[in-house]
N, C-alpha and C positions, 0 to 999 in steps of 0.2 A: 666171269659172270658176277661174282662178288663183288668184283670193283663196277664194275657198273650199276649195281644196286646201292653199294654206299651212297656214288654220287648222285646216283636218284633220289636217295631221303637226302642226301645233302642240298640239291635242289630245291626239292618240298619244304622243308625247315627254310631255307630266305627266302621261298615265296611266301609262305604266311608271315613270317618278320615282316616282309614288306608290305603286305597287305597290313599287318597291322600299324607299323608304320605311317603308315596313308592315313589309313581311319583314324588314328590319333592326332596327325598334321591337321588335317581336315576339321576334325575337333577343337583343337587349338584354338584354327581359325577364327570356326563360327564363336567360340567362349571369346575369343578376343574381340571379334568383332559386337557380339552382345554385350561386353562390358564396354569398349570405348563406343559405342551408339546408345548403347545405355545409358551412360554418361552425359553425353549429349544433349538427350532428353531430358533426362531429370533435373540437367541443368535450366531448361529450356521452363518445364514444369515450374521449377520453384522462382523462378525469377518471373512466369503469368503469376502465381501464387502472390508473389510480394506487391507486385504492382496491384493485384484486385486489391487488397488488405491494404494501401497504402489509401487508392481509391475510396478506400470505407472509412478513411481518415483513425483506420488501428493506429496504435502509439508506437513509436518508430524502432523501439525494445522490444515491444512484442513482438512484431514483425519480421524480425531480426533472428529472434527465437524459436520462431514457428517456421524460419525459411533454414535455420540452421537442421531442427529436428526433421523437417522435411527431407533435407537434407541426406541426412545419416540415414534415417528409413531407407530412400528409394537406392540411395547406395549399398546396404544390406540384401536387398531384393535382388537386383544387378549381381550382386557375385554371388550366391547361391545360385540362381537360372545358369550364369557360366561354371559353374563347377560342376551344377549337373549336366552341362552337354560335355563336360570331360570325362562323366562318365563316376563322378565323384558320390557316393548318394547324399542325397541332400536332406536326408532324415535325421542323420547322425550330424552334419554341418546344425541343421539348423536348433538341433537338441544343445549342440555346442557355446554358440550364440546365446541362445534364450541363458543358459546356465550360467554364461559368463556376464550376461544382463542382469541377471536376478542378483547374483553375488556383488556387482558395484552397484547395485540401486539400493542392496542393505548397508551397504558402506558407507553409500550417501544417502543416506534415507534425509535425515536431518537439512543437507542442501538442498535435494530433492520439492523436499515441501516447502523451503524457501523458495522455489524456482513456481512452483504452485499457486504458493499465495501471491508470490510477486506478479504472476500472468492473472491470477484473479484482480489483482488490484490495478494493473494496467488495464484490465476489461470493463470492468465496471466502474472505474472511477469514484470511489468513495471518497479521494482527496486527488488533488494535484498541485504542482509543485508553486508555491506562495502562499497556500492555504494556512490556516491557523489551525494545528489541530491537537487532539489530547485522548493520549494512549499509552494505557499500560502505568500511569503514572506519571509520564512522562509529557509534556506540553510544551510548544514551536512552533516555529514556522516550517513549513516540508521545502530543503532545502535542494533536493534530491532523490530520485525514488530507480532503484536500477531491480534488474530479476531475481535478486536475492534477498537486500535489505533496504531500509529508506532512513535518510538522516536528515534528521530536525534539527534548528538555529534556535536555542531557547532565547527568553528575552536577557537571560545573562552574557549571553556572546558562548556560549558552549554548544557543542555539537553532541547531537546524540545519533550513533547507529544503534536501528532498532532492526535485526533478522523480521523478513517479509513474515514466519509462520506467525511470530508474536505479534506484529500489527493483525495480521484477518484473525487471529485468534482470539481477542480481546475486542472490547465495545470501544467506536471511534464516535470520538467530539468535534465535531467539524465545526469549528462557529466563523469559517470562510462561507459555509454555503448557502447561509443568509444573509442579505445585503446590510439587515440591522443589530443592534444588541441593547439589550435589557441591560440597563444600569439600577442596583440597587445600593440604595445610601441606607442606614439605619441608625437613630440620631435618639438620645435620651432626653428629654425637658421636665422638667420641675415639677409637680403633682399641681402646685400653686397657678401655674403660669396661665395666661390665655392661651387657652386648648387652639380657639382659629386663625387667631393670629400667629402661633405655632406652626400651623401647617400650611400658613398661607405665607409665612418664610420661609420655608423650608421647602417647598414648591416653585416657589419665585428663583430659588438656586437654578432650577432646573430650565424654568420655561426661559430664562433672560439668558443662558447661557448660549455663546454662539455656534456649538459644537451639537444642542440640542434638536432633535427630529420629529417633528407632531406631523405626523396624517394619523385619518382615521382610523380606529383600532388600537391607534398604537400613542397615546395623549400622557402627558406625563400624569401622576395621580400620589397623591398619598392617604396612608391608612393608619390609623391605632389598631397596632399589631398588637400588642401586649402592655399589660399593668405590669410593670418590672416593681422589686421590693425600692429602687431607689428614684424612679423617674418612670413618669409615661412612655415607651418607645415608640416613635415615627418613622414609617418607612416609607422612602421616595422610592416611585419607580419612573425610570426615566431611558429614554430612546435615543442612539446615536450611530451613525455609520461605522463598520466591523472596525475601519479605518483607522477611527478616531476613538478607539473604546477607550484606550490607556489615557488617553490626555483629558474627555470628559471626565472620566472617572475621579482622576485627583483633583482637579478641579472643581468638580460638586463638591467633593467632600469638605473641600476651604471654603466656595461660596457658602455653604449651609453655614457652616461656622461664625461667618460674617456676617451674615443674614439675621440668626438667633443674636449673637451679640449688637448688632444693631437695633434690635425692634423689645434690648431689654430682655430677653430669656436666657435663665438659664439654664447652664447642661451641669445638672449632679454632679458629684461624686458618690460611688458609693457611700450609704451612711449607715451606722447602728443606732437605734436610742437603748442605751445603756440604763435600767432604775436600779439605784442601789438603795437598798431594805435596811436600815438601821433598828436592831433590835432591841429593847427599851433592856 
């Protein structure tokens, strides 16, 4: 009688092993199948994702970006849903993640907000790459602009990396994003000299020049800015394509030059009048 009750519970014990068995297999299953259909999907998702954003003519970094972090999300989602059909709680998974997110986002905090400003600056476009621009000190051409930093061609032939936080953190000089540039000359003449025919050389620099730009608004002009202690000061203001800024610029500054020595002006030197007091 004994022996046949043993093997009763011995019975009983691999039936419920096997029933658990099953409900685990079974489990497996559907977690495997929710991860690789999950998969599937998300793949599916982020690749409608890229194509809408490519369609909106997004910059092809940021895209790239936002299909990566797409990405990693929908694949975190996917395997918590599958651990919890194994029966895993997904309270303590997902407290584990968030905690192990939190502690490498303080570690990168620093790339992190490069990765920020660099998506703000691919979104908004406050410069792109050929622009002439001047930041932080720092002034180029944007030779290059990736999701972390952007490096500028100075006109010395050096490269400058500048981290993304420090370009959107600082005020930006774009002078790509108007088609023209203000040239200023400022030019010293003699107290003695003819004041209009002064300025009527010193302007002639500008209008004969073939690098110079007149439409309306924007006309070359000059003014008596200031009685300086050694000479009158003249300043031209004068218009030329972003293009051409470097080449009109030294340029005026030799026609003027050329201009005043031909029409008889001179340009001072600083001078003192010295009285020296002889005392009887």
């Amino acid at each position: 009688m004994n022996f046949d009750l043993e093997n009763l519970s011995s019975f009983a014990g691999w039936e419920r092993l096997a029933e658990t068995g099953m409900a685990f297999g079974t489990n497996l299953v559907a977690a495997l199948a929710i991860f690789f259909v999950g998969r599937w999907i998300a793949a599916r998702l982020v690749i409608l994702m890229k194509a809408a954003l490519t369609r909106a003519k997004v910059d092809r970094t940021l895209v790239s970006f936002l299909g990566n972090v797409a990405n990693v999300g929908l694949l975190i989602l996917i395997i918590i849903a599958a651990l919890g059909k194994l029966g895993i709680p997904t309270t303590s998974v997902t407290a584990l993640i968030g905690g192990a997110g939190l502690a490498v986002a303080l570690s990168l905090k620093d790339q992190l907000s490069n990765f920020a400003a660099g998506a703000l600056i691919i979104l908004f476009r406050p410069f792109k790459v050929g622009d002439y621009i001047k930041v932080n000190g720092f002034e180029g051409f944007v030779s290059e602009i990736k999701m972390v930093q952007t490096a500028l061609s100075t006109p010395d032939n050096e490269e400058v990396i500048l981290p993304n936080s420090v370009v959107m953190s600082n005020c930006i000089v774009n002078r790509s994003s108007m088609p023209l540039c203000r040239v200023q000359v400022v030019v010293g003449v003699d107290y003695a000299c003819d004041l209009k025919a002064a300025k009527a050389a010193v302007l002639k620099a500008a209008t004969e020049h073939p690098l110079c730009v007149q439409t309306q608004g924007k006309e070359a002009v000059t003014y008596i800015t200031n009685l300086a202690d050694s000479a009158i000061e003249i300043t031209l203001w004068a218009w030329t394509n972003e293009a051409d800024l470097g080449a009109f610029r030294f340029g005026l500054n030799e026609q003027v030059v050329e201009n005043l020595r031909a029409a008889n002006i001179n340009i001072p030197f600083p001078q003192r009048d010295v009285h020296i007091i002889q005392q009887q």
